[in-house]
Biotite code that builds the C-alpha atoms (Angstrom):
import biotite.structure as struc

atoms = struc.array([
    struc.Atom([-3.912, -12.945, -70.211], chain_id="A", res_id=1, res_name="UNK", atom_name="CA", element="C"),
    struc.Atom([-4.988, -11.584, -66.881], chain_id="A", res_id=2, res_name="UNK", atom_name="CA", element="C"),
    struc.Atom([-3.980, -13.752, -63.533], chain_id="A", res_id=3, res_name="UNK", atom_name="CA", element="C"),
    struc.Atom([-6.541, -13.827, -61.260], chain_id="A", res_id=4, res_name="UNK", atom_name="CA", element="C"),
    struc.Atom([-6.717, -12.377, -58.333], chain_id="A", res_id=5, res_name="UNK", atom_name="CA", element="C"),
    struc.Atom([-5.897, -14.516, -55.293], chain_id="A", res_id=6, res_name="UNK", atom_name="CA", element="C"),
    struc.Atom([-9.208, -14.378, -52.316], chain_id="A", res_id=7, res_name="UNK", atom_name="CA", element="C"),
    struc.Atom([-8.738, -16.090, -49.266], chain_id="A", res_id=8, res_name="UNK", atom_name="CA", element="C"),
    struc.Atom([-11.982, -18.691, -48.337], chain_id="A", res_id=9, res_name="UNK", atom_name="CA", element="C"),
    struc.Atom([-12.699, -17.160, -45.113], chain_id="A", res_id=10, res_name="UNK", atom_name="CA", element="C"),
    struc.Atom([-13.081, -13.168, -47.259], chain_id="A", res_id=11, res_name="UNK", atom_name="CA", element="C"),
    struc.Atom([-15.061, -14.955, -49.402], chain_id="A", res_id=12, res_name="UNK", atom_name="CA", element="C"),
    struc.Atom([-17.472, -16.675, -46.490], chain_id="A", res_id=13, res_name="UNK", atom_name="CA", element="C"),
    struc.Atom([-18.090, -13.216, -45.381], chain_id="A", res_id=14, res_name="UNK", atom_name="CA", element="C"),
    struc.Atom([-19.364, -12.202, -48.083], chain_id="A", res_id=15, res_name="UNK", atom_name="CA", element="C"),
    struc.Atom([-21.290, -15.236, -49.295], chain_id="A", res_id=16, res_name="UNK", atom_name="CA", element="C"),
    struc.Atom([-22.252, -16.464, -46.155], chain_id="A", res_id=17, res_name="UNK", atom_name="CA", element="C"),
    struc.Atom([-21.711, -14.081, -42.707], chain_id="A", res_id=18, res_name="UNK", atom_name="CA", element="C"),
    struc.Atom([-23.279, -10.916, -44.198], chain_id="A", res_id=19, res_name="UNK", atom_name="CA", element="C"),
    struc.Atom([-26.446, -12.479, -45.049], chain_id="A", res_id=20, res_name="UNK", atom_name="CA", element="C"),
    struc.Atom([-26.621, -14.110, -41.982], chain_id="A", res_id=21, res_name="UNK", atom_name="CA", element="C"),
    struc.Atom([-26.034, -11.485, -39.805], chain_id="A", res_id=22, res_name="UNK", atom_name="CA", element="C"),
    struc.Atom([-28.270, -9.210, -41.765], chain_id="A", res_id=23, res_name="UNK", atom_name="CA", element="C"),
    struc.Atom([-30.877, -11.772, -41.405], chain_id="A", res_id=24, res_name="UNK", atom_name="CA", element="C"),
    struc.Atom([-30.231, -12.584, -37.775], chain_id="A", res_id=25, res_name="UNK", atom_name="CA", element="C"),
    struc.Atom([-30.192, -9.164, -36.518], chain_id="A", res_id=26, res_name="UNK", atom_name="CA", element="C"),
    struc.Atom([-32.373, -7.410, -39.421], chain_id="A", res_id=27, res_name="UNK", atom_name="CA", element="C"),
    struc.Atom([-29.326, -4.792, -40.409], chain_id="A", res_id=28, res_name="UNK", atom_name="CA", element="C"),
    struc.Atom([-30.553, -2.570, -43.275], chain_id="A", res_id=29, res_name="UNK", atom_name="CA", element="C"),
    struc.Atom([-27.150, -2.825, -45.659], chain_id="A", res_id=30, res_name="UNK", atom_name="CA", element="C"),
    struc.Atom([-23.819, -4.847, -45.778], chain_id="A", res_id=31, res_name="UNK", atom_name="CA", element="C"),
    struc.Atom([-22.071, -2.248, -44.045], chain_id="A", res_id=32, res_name="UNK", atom_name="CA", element="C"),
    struc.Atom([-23.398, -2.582, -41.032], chain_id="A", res_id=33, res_name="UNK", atom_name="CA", element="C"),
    struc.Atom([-22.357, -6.210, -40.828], chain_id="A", res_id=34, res_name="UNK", atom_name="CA", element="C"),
    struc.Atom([-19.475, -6.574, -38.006], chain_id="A", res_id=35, res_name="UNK", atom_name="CA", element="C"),
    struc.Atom([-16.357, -7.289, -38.986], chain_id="A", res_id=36, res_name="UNK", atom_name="CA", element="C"),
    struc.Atom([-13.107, -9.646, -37.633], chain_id="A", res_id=37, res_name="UNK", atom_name="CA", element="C"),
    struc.Atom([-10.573, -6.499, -37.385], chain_id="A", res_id=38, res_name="UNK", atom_name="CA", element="C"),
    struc.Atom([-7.337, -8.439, -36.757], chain_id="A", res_id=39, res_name="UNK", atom_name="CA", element="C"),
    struc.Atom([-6.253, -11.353, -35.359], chain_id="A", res_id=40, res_name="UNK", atom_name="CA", element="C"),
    struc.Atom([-3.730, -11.081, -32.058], chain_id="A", res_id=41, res_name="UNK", atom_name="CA", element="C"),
    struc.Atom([-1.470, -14.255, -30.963], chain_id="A", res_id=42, res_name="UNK", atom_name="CA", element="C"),
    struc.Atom([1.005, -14.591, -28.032], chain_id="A", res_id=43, res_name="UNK", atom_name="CA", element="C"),
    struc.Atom([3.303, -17.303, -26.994], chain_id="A", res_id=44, res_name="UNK", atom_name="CA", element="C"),
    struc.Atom([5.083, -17.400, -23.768], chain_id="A", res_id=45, res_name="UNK", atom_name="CA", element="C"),
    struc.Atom([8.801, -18.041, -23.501], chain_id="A", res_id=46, res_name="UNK", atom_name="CA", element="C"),
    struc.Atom([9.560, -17.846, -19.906], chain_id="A", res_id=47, res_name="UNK", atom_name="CA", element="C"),
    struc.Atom([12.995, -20.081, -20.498], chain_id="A", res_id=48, res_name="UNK", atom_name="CA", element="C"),
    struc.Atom([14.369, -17.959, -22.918], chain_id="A", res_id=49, res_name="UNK", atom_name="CA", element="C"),
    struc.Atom([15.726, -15.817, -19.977], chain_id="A", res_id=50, res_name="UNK", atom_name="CA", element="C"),
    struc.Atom([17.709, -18.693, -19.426], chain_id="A", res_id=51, res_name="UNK", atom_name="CA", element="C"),
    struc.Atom([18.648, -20.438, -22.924], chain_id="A", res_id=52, res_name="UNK", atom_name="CA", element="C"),
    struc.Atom([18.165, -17.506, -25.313], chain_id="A", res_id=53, res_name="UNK", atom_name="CA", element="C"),
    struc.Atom([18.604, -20.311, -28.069], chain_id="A", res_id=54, res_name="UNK", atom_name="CA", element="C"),
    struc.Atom([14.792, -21.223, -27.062], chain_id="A", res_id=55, res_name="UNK", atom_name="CA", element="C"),
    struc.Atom([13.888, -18.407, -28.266], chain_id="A", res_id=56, res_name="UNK", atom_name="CA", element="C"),
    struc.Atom([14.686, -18.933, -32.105], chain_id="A", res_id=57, res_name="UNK", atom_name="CA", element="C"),
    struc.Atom([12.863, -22.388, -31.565], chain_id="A", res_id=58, res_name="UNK", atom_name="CA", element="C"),
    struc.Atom([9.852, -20.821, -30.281], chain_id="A", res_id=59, res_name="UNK", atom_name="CA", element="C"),
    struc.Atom([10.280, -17.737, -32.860], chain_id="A", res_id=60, res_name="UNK", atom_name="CA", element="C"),
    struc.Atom([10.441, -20.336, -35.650], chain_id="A", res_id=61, res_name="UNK", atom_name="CA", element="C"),
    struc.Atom([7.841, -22.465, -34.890], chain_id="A", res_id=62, res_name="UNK", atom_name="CA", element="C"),
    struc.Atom([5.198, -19.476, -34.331], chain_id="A", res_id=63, res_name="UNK", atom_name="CA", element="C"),
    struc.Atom([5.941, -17.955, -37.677], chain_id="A", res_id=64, res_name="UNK", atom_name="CA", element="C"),
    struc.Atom([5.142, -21.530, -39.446], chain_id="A", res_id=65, res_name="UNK", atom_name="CA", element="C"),
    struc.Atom([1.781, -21.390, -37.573], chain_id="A", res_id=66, res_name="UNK", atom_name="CA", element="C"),
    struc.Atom([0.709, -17.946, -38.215], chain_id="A", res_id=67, res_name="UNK", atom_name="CA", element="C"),
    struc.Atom([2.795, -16.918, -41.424], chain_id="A", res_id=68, res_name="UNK", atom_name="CA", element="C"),
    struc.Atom([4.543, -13.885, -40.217], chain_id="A", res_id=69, res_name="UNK", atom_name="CA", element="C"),
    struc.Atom([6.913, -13.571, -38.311], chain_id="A", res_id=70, res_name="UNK", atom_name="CA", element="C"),
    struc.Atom([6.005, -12.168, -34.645], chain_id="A", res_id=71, res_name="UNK", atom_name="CA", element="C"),
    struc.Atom([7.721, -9.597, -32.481], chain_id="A", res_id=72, res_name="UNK", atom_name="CA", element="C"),
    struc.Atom([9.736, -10.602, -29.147], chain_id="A", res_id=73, res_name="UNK", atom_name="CA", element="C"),
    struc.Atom([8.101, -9.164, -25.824], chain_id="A", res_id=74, res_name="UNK", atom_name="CA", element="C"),
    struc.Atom([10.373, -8.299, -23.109], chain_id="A", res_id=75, res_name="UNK", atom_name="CA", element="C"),
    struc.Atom([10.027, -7.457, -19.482], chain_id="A", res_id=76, res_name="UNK", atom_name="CA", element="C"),
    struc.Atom([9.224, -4.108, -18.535], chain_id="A", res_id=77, res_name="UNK", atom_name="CA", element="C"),
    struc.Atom([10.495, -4.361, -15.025], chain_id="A", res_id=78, res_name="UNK", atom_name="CA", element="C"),
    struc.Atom([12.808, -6.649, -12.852], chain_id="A", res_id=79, res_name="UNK", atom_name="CA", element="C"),
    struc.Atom([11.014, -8.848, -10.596], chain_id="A", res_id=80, res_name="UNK", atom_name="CA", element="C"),
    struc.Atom([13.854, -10.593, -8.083], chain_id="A", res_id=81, res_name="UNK", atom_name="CA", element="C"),
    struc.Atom([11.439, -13.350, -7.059], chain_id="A", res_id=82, res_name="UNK", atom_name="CA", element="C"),
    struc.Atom([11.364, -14.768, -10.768], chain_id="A", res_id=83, res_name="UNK", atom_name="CA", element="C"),
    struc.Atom([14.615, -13.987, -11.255], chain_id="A", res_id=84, res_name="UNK", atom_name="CA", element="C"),
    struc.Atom([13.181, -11.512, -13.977], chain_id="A", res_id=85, res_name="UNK", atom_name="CA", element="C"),
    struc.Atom([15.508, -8.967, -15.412], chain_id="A", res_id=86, res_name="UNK", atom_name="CA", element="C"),
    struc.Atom([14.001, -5.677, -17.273], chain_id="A", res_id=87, res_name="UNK", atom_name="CA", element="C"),
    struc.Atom([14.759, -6.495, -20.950], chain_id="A", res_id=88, res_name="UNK", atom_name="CA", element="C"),
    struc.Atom([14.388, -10.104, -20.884], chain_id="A", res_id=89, res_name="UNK", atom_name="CA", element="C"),
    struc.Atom([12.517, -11.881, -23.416], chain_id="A", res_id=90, res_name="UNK", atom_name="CA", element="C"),
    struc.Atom([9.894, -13.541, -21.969], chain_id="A", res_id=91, res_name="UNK", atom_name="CA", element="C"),
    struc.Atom([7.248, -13.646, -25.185], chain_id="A", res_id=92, res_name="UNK", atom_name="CA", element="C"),
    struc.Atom([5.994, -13.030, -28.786], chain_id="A", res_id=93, res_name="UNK", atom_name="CA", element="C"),
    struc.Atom([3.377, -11.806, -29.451], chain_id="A", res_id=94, res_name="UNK", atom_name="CA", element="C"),
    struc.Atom([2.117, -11.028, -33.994], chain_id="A", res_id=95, res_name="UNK", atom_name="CA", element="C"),
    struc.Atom([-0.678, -9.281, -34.533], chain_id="A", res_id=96, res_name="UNK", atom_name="CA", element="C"),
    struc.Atom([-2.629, -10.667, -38.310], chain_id="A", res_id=97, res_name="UNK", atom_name="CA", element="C"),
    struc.Atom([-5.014, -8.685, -40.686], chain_id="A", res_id=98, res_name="UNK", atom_name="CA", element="C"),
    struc.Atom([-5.916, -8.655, -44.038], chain_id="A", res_id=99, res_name="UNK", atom_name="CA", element="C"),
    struc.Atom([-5.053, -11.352, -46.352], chain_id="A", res_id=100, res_name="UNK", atom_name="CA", element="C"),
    struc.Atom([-2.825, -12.895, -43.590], chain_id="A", res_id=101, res_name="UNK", atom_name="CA", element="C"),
    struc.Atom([-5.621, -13.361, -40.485], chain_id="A", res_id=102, res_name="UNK", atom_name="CA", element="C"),
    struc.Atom([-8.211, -14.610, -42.925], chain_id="A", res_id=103, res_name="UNK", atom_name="CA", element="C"),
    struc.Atom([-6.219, -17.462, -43.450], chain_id="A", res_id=104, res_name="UNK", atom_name="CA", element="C"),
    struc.Atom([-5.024, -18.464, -40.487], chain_id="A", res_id=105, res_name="UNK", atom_name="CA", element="C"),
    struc.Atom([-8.269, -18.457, -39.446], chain_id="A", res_id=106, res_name="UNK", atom_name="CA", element="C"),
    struc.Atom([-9.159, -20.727, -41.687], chain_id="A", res_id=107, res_name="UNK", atom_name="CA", element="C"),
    struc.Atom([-6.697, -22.833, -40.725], chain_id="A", res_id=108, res_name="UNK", atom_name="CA", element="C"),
    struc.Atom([-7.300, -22.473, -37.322], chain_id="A", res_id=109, res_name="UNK", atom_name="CA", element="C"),
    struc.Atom([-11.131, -23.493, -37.551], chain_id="A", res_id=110, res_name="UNK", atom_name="CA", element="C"),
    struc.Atom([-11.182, -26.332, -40.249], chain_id="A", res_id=111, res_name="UNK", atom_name="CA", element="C"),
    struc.Atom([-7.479, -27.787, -39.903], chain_id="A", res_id=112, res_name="UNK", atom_name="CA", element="C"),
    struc.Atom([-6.290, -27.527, -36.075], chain_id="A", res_id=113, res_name="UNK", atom_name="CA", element="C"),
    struc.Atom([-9.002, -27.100, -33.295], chain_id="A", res_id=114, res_name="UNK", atom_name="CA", element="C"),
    struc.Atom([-10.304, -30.258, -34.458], chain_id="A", res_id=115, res_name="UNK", atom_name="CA", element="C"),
    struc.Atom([-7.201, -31.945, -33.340], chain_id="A", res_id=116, res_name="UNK", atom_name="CA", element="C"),
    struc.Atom([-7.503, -30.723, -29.888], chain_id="A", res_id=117, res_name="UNK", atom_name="CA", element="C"),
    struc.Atom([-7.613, -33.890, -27.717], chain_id="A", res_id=118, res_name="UNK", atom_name="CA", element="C"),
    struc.Atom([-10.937, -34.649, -26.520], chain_id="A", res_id=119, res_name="UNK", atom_name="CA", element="C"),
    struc.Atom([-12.627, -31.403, -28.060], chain_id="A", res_id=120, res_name="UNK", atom_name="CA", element="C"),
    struc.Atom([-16.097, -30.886, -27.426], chain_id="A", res_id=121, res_name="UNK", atom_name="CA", element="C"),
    struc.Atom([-16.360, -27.314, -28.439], chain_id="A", res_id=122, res_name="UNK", atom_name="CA", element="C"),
    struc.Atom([-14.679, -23.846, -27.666], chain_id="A", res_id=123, res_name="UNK", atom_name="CA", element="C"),
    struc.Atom([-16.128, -21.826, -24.625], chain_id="A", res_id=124, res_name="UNK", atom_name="CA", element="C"),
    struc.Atom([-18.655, -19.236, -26.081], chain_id="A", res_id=125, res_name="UNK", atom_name="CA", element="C"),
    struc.Atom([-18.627, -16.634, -22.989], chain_id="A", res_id=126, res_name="UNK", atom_name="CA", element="C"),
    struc.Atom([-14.846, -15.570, -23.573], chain_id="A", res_id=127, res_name="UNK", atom_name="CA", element="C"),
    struc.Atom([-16.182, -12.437, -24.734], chain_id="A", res_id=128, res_name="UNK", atom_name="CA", element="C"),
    struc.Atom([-14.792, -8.984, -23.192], chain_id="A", res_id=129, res_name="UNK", atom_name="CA", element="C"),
    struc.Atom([-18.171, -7.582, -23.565], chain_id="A", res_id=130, res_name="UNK", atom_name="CA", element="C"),
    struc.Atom([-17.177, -5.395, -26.536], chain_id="A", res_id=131, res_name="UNK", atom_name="CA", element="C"),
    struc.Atom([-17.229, -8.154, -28.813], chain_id="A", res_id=132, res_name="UNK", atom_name="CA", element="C"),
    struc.Atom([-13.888, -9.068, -28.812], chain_id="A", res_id=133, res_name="UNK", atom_name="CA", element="C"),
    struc.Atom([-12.960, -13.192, -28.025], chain_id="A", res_id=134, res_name="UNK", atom_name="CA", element="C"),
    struc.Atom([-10.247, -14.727, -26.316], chain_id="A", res_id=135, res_name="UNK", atom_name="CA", element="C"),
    struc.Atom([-9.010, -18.562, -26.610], chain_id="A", res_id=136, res_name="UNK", atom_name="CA", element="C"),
    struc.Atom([-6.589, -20.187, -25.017], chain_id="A", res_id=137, res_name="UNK", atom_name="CA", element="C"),
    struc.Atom([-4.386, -23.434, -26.250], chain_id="A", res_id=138, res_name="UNK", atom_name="CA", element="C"),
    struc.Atom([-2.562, -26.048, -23.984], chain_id="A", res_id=139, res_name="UNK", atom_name="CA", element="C"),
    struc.Atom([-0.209, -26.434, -27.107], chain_id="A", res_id=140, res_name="UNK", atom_name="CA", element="C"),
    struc.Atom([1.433, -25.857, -30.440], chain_id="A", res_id=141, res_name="UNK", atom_name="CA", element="C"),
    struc.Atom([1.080, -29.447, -31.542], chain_id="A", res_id=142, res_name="UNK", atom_name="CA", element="C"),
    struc.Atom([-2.485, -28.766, -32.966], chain_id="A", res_id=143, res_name="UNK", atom_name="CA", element="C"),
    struc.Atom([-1.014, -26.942, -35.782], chain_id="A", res_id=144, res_name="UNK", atom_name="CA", element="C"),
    struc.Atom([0.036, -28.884, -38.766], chain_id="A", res_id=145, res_name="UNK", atom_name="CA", element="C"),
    struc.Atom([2.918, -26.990, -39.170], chain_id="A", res_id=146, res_name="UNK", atom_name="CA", element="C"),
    struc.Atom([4.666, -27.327, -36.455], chain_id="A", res_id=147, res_name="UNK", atom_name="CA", element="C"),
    struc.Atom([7.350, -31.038, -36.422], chain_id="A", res_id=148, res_name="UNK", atom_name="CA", element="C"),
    struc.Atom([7.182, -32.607, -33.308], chain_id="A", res_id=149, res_name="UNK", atom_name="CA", element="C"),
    struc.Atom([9.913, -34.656, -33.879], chain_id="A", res_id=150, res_name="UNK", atom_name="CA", element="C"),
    struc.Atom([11.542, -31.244, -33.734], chain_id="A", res_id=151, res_name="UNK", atom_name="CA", element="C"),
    struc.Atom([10.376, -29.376, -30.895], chain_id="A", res_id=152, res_name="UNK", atom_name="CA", element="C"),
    struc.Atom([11.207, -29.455, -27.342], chain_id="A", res_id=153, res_name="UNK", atom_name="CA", element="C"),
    struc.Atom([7.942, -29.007, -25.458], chain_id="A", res_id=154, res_name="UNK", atom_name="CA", element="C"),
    struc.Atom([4.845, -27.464, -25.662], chain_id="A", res_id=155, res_name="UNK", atom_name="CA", element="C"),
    struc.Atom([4.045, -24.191, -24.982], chain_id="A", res_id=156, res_name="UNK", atom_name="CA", element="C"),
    struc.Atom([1.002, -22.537, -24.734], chain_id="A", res_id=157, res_name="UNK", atom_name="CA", element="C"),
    struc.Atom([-0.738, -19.743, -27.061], chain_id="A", res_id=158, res_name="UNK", atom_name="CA", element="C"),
    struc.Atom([-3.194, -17.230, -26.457], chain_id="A", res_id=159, res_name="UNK", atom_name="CA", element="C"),
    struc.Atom([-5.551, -15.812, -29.557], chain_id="A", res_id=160, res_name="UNK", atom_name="CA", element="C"),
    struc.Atom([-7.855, -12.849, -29.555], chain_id="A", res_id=161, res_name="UNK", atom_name="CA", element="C"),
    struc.Atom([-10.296, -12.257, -32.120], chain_id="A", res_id=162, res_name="UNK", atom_name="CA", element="C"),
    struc.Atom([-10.900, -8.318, -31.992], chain_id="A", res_id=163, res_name="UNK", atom_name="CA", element="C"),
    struc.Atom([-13.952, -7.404, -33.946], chain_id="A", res_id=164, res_name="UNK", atom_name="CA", element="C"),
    struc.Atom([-16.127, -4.035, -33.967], chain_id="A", res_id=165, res_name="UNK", atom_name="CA", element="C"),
    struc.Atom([-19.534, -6.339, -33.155], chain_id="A", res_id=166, res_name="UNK", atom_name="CA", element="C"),
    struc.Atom([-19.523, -3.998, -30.134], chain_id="A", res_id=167, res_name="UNK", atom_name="CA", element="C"),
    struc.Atom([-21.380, -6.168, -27.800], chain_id="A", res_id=168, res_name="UNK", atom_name="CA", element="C"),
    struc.Atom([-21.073, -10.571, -27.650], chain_id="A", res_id=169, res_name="UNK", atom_name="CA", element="C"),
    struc.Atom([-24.292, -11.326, -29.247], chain_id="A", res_id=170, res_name="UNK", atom_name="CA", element="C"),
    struc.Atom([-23.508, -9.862, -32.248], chain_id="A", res_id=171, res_name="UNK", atom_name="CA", element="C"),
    struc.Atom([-20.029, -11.039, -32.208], chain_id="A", res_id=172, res_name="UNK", atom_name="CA", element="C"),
    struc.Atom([-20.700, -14.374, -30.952], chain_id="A", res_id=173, res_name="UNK", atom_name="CA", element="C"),
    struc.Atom([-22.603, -14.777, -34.040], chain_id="A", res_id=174, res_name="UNK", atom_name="CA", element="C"),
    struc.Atom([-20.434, -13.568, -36.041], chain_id="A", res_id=175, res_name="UNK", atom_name="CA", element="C"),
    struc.Atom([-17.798, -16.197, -35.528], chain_id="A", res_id=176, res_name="UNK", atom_name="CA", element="C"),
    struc.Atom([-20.565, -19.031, -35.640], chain_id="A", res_id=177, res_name="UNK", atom_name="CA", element="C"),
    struc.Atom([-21.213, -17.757, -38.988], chain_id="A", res_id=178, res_name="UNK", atom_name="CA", element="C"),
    struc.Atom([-17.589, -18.088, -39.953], chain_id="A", res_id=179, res_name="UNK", atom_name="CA", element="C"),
    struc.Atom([-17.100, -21.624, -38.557], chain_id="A", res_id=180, res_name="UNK", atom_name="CA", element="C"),
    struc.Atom([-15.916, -21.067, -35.040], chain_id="A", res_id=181, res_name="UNK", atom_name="CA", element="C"),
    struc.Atom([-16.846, -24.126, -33.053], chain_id="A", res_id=182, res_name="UNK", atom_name="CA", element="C"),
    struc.Atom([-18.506, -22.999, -29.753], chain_id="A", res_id=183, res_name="UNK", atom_name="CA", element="C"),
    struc.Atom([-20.343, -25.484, -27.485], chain_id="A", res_id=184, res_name="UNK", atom_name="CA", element="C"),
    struc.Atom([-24.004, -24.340, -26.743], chain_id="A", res_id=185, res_name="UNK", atom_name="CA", element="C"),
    struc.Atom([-24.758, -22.152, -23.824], chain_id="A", res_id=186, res_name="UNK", atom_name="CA", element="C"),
    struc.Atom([-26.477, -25.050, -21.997], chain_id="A", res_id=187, res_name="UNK", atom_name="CA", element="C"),
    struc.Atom([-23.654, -27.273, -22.423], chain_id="A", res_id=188, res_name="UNK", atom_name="CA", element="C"),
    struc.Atom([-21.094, -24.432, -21.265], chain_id="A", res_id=189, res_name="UNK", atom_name="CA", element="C"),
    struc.Atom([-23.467, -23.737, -18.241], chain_id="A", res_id=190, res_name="UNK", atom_name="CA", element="C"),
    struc.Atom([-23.166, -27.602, -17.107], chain_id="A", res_id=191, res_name="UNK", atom_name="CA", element="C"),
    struc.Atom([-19.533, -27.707, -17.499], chain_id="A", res_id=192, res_name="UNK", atom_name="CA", element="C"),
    struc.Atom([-19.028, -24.315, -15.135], chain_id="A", res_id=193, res_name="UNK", atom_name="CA", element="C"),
    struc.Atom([-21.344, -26.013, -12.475], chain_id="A", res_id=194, res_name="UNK", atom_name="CA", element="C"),
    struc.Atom([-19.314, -29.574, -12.634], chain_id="A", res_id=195, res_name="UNK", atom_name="CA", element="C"),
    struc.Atom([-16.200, -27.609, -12.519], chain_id="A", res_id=196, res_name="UNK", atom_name="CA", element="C"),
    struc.Atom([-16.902, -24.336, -10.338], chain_id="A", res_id=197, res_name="UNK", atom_name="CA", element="C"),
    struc.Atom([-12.970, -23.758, -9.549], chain_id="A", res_id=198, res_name="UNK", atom_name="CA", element="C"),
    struc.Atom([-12.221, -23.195, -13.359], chain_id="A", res_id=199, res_name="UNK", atom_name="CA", element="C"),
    struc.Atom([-10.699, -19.769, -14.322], chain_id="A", res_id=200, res_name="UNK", atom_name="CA", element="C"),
    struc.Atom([-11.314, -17.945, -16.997], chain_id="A", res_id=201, res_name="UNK", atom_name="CA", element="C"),
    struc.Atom([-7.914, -17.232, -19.151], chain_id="A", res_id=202, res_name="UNK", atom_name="CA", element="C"),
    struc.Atom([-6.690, -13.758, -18.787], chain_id="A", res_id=203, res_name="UNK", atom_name="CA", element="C"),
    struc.Atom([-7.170, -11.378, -21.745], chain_id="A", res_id=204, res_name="UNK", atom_name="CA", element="C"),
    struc.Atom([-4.372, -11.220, -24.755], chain_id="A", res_id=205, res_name="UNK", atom_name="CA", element="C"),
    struc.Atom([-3.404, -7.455, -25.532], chain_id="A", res_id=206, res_name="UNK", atom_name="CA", element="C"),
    struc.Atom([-5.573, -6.358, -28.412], chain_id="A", res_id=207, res_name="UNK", atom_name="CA", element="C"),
    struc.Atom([-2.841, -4.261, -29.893], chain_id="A", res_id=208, res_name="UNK", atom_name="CA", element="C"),
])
């Protein structure tokens, strides 16, 4: 008897659900042309570890429960005396997710854990890099199921970049509608910028 091969939901929403849409919303000729989600890039700052290396494991562990895989340690490329800063010091991780592996924490991430983001009214819809590629930004770990709060020391924050070959934000904008991401409309975005005009943008996650 033949096992079946395993397909995560969010491979098979792209094919039942974001290629027709996007072929329909931007009248592509063939399935090919349909944009596509290339990876998946998350990093985690551990500024104490430079001080209790043992922080480190904590932060490693908890990361690879949320994402599956377990991420690579970023270090500082240069001293820097006025944050007592050391070239070589861990200060990060950073795991980069495709295939198989991205698809599902997406899924994860849309239908399981933004929702649980206090007070959520929507992710902001112009943190595009105007090639198409998105970038989110979390107060905390805690929104992720996986992660025991009984067991961890304090938050920490996480940065996620969707990097897609949609080539402009329209096209990937709709793109990650299609796939579930949960933006607030424009108009609602636009009112929230004027009520809060000192809010900053967070900076870009390296795509690599």
């Amino acid at each position: 008897m033949t096992k079946k091969s395993y397909t995560p939901r969010m491979k098979e929403r792209y094919q039942a659900v974001v290629i027709p849409g996007m072929i329909e919303r931007f009248k592509l000729k063939n399935p090919f042309q349909v944009p596509r989600v290339l990876k998946v890039v998350v990093n985690m700052g551990v500024n104490e570890a430079k001080e209790d290396i043992k922080i480190l494991d904590v932060a490693t562990a908890e990361l690879s429960a949320i994402v599956g895989q377990k991420p690579q340690v970023r270090r500082a490329k240069k001293s820097i005396s006025n944050f007592k800063l050391r070239e070589g010091m861990p200060i990060g991780l950073r795991v980069t997710l495709r295939g198989t592996r991205m698809y599902e924490f997406m899924d994860r991430l849309i239908n399981a854990s933004v929702p649980r983001i206090r007070d959520f009214r929507g992710l902001e819809p112009r943190a595009f890099d105007g090639r198409g590629n998105y970038n989110m930004g979390l107060n905390e770990q805690f929104i992720f199921p996986e992660v025991n709060m009984d067991k961890s020391p304090k938050p920490r924050g996480l940065n996620i970049t969707f990097v897609t070959n949609a080539g402009n934000d329209e096209r990937a904008r709709e793109l990650l509608t299609l796939f579930g991401v949960p933006f607030k409309s424009m108009e609602r975005a636009a009112d929230t910028k004027k009520k809060s005009p000192a809010a900053a943008s967070l900076p870009a996650a390296p795509a690599s």
